[in-house]
Biotite code that builds the C-alpha atoms (Angstrom):
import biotite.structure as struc

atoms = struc.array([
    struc.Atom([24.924, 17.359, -17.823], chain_id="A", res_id=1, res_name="UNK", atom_name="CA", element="C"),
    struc.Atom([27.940, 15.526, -16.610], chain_id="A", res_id=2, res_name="UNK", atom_name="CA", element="C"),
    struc.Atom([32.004, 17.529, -16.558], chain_id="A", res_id=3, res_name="UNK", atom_name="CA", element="C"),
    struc.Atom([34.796, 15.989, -16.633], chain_id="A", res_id=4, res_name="UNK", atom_name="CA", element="C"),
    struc.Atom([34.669, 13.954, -13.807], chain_id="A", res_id=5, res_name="UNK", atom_name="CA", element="C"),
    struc.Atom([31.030, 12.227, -14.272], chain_id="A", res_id=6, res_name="UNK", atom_name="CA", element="C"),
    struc.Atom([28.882, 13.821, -11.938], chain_id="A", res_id=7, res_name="UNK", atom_name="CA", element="C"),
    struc.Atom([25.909, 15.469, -12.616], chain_id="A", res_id=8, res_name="UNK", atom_name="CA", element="C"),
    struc.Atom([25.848, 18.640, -11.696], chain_id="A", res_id=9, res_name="UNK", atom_name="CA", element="C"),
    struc.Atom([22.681, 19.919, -14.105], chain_id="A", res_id=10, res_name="UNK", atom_name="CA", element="C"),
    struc.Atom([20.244, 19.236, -16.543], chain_id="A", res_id=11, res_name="UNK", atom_name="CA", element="C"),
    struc.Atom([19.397, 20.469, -20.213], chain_id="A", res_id=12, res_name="UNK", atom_name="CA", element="C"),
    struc.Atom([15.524, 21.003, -20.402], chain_id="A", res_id=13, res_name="UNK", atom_name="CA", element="C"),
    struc.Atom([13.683, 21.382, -23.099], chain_id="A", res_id=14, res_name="UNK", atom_name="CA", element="C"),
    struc.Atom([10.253, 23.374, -22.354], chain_id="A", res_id=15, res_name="UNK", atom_name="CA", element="C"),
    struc.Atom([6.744, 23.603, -24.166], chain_id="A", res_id=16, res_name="UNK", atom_name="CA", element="C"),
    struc.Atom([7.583, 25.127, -27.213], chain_id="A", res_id=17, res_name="UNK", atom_name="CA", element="C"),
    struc.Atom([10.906, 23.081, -27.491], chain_id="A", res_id=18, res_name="UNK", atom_name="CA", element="C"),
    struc.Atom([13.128, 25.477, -26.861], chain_id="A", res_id=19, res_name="UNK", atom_name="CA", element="C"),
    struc.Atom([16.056, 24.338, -24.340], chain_id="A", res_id=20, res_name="UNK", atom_name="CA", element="C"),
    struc.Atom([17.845, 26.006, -21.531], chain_id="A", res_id=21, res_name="UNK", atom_name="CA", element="C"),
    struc.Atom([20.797, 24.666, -19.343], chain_id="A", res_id=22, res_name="UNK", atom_name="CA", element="C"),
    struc.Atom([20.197, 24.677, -15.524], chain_id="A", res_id=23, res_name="UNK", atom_name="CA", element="C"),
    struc.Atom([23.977, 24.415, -13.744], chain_id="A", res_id=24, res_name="UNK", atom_name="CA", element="C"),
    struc.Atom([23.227, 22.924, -9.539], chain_id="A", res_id=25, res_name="UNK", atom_name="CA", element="C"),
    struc.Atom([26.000, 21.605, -7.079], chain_id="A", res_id=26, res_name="UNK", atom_name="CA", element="C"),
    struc.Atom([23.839, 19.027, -7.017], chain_id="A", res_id=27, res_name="UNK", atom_name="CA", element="C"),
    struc.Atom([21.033, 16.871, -9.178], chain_id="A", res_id=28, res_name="UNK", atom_name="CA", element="C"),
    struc.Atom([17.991, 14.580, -7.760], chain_id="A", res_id=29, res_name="UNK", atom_name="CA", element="C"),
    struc.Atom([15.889, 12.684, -10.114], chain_id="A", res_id=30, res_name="UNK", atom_name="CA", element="C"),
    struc.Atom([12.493, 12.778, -8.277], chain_id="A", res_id=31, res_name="UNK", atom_name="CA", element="C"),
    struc.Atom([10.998, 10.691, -11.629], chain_id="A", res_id=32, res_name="UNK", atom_name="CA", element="C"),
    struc.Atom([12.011, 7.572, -10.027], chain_id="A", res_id=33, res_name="UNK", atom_name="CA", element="C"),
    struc.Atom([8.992, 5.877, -9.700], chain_id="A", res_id=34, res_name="UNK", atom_name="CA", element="C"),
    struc.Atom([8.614, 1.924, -10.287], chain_id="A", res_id=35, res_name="UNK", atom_name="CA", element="C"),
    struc.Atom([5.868, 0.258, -9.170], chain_id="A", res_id=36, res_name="UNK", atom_name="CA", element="C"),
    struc.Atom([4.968, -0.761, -12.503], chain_id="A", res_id=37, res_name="UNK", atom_name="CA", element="C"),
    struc.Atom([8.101, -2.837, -12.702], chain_id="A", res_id=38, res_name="UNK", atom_name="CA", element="C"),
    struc.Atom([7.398, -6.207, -10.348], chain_id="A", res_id=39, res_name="UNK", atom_name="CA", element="C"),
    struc.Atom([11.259, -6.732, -10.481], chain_id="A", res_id=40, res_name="UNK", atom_name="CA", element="C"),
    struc.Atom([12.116, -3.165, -9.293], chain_id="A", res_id=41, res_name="UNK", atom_name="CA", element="C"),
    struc.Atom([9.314, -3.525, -6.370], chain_id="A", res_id=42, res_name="UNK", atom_name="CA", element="C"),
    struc.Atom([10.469, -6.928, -5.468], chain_id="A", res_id=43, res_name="UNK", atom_name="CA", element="C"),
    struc.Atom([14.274, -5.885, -5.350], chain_id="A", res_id=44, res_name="UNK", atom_name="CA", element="C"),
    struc.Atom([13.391, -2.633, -3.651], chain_id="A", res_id=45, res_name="UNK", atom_name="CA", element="C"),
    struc.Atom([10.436, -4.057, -1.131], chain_id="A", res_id=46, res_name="UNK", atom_name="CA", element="C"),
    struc.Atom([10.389, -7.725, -0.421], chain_id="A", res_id=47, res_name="UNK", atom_name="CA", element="C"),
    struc.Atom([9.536, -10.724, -2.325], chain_id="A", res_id=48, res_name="UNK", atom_name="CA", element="C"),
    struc.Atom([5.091, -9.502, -1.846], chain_id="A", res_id=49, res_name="UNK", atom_name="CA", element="C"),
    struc.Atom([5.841, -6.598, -3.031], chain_id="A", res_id=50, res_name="UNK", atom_name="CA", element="C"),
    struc.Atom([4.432, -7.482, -6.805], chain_id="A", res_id=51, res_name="UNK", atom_name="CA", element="C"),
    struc.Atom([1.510, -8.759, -4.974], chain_id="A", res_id=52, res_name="UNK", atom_name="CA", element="C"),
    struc.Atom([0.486, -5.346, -3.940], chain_id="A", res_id=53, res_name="UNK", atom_name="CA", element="C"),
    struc.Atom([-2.708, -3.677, -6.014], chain_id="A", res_id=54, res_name="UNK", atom_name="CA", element="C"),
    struc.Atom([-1.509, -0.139, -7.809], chain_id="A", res_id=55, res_name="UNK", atom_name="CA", element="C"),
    struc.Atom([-3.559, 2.432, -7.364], chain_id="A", res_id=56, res_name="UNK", atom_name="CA", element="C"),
    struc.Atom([-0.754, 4.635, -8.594], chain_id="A", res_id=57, res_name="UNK", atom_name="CA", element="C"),
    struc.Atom([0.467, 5.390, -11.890], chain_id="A", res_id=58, res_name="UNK", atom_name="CA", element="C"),
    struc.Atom([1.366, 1.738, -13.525], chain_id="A", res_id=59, res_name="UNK", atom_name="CA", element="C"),
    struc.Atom([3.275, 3.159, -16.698], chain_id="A", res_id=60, res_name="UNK", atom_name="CA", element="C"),
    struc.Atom([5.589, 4.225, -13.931], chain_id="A", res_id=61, res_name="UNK", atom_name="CA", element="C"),
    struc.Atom([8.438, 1.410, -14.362], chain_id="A", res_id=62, res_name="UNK", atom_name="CA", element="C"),
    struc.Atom([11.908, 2.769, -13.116], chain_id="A", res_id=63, res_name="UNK", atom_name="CA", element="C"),
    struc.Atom([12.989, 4.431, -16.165], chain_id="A", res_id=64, res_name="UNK", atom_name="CA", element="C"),
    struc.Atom([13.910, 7.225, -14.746], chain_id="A", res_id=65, res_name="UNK", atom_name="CA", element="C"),
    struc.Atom([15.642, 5.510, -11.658], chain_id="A", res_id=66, res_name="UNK", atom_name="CA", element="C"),
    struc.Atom([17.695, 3.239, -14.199], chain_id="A", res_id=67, res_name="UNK", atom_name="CA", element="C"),
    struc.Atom([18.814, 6.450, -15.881], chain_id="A", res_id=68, res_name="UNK", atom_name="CA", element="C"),
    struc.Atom([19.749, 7.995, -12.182], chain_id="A", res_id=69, res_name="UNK", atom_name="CA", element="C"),
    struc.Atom([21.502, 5.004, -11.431], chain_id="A", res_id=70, res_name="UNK", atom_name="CA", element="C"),
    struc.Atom([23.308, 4.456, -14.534], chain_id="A", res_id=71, res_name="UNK", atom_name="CA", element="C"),
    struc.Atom([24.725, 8.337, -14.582], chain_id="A", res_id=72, res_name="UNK", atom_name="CA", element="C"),
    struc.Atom([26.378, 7.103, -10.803], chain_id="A", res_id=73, res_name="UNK", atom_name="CA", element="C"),
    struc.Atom([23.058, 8.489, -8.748], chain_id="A", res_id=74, res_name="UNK", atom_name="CA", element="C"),
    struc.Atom([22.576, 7.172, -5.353], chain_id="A", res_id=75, res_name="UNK", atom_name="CA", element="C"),
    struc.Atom([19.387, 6.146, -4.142], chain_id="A", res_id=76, res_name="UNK", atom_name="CA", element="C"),
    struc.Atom([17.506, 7.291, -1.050], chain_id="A", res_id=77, res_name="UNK", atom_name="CA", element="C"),
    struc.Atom([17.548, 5.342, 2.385], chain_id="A", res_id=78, res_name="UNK", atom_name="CA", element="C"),
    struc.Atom([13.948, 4.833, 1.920], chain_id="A", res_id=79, res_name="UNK", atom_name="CA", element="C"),
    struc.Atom([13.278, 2.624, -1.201], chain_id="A", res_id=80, res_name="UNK", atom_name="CA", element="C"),
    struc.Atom([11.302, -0.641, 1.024], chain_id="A", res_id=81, res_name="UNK", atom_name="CA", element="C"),
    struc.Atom([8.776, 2.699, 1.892], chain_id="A", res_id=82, res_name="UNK", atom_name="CA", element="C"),
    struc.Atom([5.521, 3.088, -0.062], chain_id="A", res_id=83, res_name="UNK", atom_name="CA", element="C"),
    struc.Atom([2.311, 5.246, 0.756], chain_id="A", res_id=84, res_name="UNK", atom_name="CA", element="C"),
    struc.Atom([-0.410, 3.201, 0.438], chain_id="A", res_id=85, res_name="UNK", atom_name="CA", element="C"),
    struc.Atom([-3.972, 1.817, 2.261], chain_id="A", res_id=86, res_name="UNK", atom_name="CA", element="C"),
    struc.Atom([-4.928, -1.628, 3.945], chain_id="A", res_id=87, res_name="UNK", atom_name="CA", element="C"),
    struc.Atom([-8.024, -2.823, 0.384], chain_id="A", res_id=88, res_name="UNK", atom_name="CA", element="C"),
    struc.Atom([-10.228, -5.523, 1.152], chain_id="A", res_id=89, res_name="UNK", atom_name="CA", element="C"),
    struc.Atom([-9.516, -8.794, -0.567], chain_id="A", res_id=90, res_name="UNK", atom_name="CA", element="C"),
    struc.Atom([-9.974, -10.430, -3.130], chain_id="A", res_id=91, res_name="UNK", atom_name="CA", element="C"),
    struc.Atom([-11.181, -7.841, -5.491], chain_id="A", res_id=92, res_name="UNK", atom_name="CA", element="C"),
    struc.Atom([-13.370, -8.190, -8.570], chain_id="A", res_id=93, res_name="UNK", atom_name="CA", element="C"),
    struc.Atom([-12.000, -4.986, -9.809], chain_id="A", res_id=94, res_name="UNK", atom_name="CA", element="C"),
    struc.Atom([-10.170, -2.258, -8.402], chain_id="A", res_id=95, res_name="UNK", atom_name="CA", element="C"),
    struc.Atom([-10.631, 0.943, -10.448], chain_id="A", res_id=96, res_name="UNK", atom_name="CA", element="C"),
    struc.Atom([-9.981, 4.439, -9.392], chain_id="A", res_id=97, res_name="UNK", atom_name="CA", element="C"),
    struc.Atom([-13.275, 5.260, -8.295], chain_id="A", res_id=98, res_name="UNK", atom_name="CA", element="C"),
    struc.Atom([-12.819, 3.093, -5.805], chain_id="A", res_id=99, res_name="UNK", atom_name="CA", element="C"),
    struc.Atom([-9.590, 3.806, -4.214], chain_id="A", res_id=100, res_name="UNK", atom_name="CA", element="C"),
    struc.Atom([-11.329, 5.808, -1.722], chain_id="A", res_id=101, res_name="UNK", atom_name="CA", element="C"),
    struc.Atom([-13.969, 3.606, -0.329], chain_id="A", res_id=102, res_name="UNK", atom_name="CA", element="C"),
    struc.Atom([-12.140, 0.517, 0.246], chain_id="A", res_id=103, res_name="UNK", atom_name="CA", element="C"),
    struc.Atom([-9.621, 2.408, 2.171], chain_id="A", res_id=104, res_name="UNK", atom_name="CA", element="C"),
    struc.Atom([-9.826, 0.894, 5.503], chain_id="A", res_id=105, res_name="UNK", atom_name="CA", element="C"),
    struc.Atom([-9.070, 3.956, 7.143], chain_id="A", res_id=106, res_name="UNK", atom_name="CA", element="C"),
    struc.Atom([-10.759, 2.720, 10.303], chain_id="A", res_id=107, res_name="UNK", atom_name="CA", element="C"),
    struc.Atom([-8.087, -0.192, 11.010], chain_id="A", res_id=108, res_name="UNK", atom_name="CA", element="C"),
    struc.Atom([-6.324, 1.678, 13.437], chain_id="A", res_id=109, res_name="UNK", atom_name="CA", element="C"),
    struc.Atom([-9.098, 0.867, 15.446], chain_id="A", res_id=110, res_name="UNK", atom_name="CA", element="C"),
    struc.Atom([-9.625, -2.699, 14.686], chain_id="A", res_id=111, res_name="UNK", atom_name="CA", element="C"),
    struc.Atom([-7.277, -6.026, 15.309], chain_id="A", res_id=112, res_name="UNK", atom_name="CA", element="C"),
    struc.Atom([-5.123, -7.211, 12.414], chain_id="A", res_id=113, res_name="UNK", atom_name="CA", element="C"),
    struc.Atom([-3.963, -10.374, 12.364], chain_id="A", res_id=114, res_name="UNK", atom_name="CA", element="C"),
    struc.Atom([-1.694, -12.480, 9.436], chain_id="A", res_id=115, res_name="UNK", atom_name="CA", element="C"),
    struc.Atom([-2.822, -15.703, 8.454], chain_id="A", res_id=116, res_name="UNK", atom_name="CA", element="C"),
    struc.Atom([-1.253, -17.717, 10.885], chain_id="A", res_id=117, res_name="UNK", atom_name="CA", element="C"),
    struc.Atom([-3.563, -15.669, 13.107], chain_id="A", res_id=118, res_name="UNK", atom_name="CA", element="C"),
    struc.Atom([-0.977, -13.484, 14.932], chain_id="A", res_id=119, res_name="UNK", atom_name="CA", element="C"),
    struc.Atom([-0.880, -9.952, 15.478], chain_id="A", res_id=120, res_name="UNK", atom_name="CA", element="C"),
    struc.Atom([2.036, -8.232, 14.296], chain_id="A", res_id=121, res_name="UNK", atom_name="CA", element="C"),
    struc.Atom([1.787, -4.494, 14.369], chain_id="A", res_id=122, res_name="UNK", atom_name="CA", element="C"),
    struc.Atom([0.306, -1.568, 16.197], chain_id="A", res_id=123, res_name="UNK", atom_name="CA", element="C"),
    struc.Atom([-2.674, -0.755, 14.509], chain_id="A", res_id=124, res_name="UNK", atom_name="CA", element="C"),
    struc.Atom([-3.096, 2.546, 16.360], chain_id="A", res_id=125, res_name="UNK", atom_name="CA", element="C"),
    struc.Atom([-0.249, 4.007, 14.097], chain_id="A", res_id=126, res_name="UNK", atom_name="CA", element="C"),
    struc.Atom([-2.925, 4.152, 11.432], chain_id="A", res_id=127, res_name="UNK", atom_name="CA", element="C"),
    struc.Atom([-3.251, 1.654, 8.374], chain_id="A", res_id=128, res_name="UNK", atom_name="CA", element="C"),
    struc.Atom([-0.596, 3.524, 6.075], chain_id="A", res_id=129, res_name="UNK", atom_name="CA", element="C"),
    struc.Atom([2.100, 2.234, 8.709], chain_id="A", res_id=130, res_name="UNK", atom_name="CA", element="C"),
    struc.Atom([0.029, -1.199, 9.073], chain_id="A", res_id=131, res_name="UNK", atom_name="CA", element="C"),
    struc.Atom([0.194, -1.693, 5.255], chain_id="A", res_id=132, res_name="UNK", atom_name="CA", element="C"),
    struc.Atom([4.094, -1.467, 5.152], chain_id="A", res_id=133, res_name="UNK", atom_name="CA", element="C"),
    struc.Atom([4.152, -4.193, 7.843], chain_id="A", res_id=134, res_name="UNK", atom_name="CA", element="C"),
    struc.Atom([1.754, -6.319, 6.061], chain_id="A", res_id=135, res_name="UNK", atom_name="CA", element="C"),
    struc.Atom([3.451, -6.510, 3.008], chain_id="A", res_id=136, res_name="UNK", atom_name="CA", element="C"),
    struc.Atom([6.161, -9.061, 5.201], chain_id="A", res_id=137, res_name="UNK", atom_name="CA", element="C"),
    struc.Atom([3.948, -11.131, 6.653], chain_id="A", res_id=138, res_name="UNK", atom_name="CA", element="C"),
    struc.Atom([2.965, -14.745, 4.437], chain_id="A", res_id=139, res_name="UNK", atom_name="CA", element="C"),
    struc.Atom([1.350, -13.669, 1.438], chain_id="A", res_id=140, res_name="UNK", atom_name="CA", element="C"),
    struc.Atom([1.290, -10.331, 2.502], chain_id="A", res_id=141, res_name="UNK", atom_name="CA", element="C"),
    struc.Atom([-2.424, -10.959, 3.439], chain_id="A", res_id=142, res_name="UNK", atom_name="CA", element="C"),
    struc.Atom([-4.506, -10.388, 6.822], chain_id="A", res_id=143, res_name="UNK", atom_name="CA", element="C"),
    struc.Atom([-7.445, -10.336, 8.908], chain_id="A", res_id=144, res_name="UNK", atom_name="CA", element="C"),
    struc.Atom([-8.886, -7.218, 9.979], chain_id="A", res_id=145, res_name="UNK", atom_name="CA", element="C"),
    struc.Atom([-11.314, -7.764, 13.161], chain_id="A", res_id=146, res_name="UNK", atom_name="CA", element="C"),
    struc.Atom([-13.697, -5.529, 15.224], chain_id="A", res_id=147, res_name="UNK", atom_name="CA", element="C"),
    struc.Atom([-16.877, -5.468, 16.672], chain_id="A", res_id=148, res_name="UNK", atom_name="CA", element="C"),
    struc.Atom([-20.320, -3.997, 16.183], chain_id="A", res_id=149, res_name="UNK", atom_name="CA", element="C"),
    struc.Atom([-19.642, -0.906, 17.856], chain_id="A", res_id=150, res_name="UNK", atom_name="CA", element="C"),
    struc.Atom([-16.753, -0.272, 16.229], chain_id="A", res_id=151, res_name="UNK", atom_name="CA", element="C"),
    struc.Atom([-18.294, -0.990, 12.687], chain_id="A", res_id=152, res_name="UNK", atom_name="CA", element="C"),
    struc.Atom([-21.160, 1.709, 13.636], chain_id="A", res_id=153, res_name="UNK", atom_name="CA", element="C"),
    struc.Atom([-19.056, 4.224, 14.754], chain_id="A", res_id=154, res_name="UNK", atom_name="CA", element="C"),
    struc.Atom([-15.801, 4.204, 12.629], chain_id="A", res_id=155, res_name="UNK", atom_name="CA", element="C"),
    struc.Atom([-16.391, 1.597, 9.398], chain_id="A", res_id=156, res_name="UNK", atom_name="CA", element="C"),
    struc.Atom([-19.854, 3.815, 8.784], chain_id="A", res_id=157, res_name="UNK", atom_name="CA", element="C"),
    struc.Atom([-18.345, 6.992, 8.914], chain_id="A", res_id=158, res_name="UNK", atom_name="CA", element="C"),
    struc.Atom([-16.828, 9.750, 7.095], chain_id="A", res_id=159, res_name="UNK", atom_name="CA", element="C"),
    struc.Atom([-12.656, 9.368, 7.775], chain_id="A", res_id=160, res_name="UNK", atom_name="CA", element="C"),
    struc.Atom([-12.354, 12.812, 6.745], chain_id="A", res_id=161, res_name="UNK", atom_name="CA", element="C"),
    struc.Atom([-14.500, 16.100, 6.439], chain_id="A", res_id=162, res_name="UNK", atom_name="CA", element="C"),
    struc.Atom([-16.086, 15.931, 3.160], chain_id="A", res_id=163, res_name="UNK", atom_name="CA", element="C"),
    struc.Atom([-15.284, 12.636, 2.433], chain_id="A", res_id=164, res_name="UNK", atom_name="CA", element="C"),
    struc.Atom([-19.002, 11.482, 2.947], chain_id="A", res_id=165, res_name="UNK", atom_name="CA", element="C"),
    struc.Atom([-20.717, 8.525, 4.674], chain_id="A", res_id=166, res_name="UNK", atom_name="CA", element="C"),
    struc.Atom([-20.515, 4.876, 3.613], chain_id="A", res_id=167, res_name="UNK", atom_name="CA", element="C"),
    struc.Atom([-20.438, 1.550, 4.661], chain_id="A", res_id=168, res_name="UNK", atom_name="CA", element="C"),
    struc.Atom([-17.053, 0.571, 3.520], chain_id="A", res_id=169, res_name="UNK", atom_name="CA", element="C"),
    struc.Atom([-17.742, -3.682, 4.678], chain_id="A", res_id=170, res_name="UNK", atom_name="CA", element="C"),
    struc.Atom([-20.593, -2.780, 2.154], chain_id="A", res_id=171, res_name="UNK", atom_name="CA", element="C"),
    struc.Atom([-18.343, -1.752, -0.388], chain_id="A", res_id=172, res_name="UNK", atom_name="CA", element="C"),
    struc.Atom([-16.039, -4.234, 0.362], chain_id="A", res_id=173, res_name="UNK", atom_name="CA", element="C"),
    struc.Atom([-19.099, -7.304, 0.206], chain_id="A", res_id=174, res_name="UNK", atom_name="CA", element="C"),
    struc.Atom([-20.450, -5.606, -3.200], chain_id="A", res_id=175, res_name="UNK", atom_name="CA", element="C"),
    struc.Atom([-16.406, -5.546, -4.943], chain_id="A", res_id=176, res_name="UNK", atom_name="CA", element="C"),
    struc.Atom([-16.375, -9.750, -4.068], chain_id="A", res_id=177, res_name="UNK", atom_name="CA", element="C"),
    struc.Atom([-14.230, -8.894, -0.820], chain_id="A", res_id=178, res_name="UNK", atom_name="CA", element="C"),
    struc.Atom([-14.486, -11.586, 1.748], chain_id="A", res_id=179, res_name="UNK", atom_name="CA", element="C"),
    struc.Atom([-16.287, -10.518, 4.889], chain_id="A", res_id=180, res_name="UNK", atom_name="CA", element="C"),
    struc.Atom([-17.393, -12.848, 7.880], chain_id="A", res_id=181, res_name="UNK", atom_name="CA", element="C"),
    struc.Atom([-19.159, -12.077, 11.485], chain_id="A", res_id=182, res_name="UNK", atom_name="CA", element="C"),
    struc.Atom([-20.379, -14.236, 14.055], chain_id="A", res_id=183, res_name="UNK", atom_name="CA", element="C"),
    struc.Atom([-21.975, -13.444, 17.572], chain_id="A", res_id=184, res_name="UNK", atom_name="CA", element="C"),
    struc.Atom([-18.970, -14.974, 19.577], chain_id="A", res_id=185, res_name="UNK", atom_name="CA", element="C"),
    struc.Atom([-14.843, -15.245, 18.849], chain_id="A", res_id=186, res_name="UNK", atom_name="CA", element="C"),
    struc.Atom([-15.109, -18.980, 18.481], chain_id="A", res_id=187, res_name="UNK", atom_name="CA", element="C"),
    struc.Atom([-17.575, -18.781, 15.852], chain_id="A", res_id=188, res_name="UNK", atom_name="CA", element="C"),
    struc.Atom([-15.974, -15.665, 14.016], chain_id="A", res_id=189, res_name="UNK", atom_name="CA", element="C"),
    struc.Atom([-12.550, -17.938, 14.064], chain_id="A", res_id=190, res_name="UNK", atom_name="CA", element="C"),
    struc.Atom([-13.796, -20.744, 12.620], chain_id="A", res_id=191, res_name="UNK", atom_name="CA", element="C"),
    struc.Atom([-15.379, -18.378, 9.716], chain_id="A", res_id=192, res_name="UNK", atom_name="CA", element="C"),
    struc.Atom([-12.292, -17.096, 9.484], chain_id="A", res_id=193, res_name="UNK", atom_name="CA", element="C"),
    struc.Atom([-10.083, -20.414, 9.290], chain_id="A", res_id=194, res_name="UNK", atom_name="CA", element="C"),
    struc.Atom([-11.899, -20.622, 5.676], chain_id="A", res_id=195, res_name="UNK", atom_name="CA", element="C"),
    struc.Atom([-9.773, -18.192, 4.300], chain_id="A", res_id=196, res_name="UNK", atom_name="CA", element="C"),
    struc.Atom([-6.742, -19.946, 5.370], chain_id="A", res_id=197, res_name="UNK", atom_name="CA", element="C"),
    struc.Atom([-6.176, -18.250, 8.798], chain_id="A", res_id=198, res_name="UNK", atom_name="CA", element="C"),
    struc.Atom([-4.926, -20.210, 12.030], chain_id="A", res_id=199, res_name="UNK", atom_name="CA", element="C"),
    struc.Atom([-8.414, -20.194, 13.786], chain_id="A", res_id=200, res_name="UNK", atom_name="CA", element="C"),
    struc.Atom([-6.970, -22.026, 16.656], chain_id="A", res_id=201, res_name="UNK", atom_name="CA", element="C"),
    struc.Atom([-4.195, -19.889, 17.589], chain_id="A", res_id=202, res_name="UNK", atom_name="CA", element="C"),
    struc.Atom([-6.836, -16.493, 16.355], chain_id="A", res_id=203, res_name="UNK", atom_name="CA", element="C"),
    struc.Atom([-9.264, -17.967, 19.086], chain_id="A", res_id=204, res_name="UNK", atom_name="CA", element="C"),
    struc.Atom([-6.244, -17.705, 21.664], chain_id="A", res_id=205, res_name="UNK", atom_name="CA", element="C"),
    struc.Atom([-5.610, -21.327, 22.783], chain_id="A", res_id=206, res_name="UNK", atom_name="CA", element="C"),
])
């Protein structure tokens, strides 16, 4: 509901029964902004991977509502390369919504993750909804998630939350066409790895 001099200071609504009613506000924010259905908007916003990224969100959001923000002289927030998302296995078969929790890899933060040229490049303690953001710049926005045996038993077979139930999420991962590799030394598990495109020399550390 723009005065005068352009800005917005309102809105008209219109409710259920379609009756309308005027709000009045010193100021106006559009929080119907959403566009990760638009691989222009992500890739403008987020870095040229970003339209590589799998939705689990609602896709029919495309930025309508930030193009109409924008267009009425909104500013945008200081946080549009941000997203909330998880570290998925890859590549997927599928990825439906019944599976959005499993595949989480909600144990990475205590696991190794390396990018393909077999370099680490965050701290994975932070958790894997701060790895993810950092992955998303790295080539391809792909990586390598490593641990070992005990590590599998006691956080990949788990439940990540109460309630959330136990499963073997490499299991999940295996039966979705993920790729998964072990060996019984870090020689061996490189050189699996390397198939996938990773640097096994510099992931073996010489």
């Amino acid at each position: 509901m723009p005065p005068s001099d352009s800005s917005v200071t309102g809105a008209v609504v219109r409710g259920a029964e379609g009756r309308t009613a005027t709000v009045h506000a010193h100021a106006t924010i559009l929080a119907t902004g959403g566009f990760q259905g638009d691989s222009g908007l992500l890739s403008a916003y987020m870095g040229p991977n970003a339209d590589r990224m799998l939705v689990r969100s609602n896709r029919g959001s495309v930025g309508d509502g930030l193009r109409l923000g924008r267009a009425a002289g909104g500013a945008t927030s200081q946080a549009m390369n941000t997203f909330y998302g998880h570290l998925v296995p890859s590549p997927l078969s599928n990825f439906t919504e019944e599976q959005y929790m499993p595949l989480a890899q909600y144990h990475s933060n205590h696991c190794i993750l390396v990018n393909r040229l077999g370099r680490r490049f965050c701290e994975e303690s932070q958790g894997d909804e701060v790895s993810v953001q950092e992955l998303l710049a790295q080539p391809e926005a792909r990586g390598v998630l490593l641990c070992d045996e005990r590590i599998r038993r006691e956080y990949v077979v788990s439940e990540p939350f109460p309630n959330a139930g136990l499963l073997d999420r490499f299991e999940r991962a295996a039966a979705a066409g993920a790729r998964l590799a072990s060996a019984d030394t870090i020689d061996g598990l490189a050189r699996r790895v390397a198939k996938s495109g990773v640097d096994a020399i510099r992931l073996g550390g010489r």
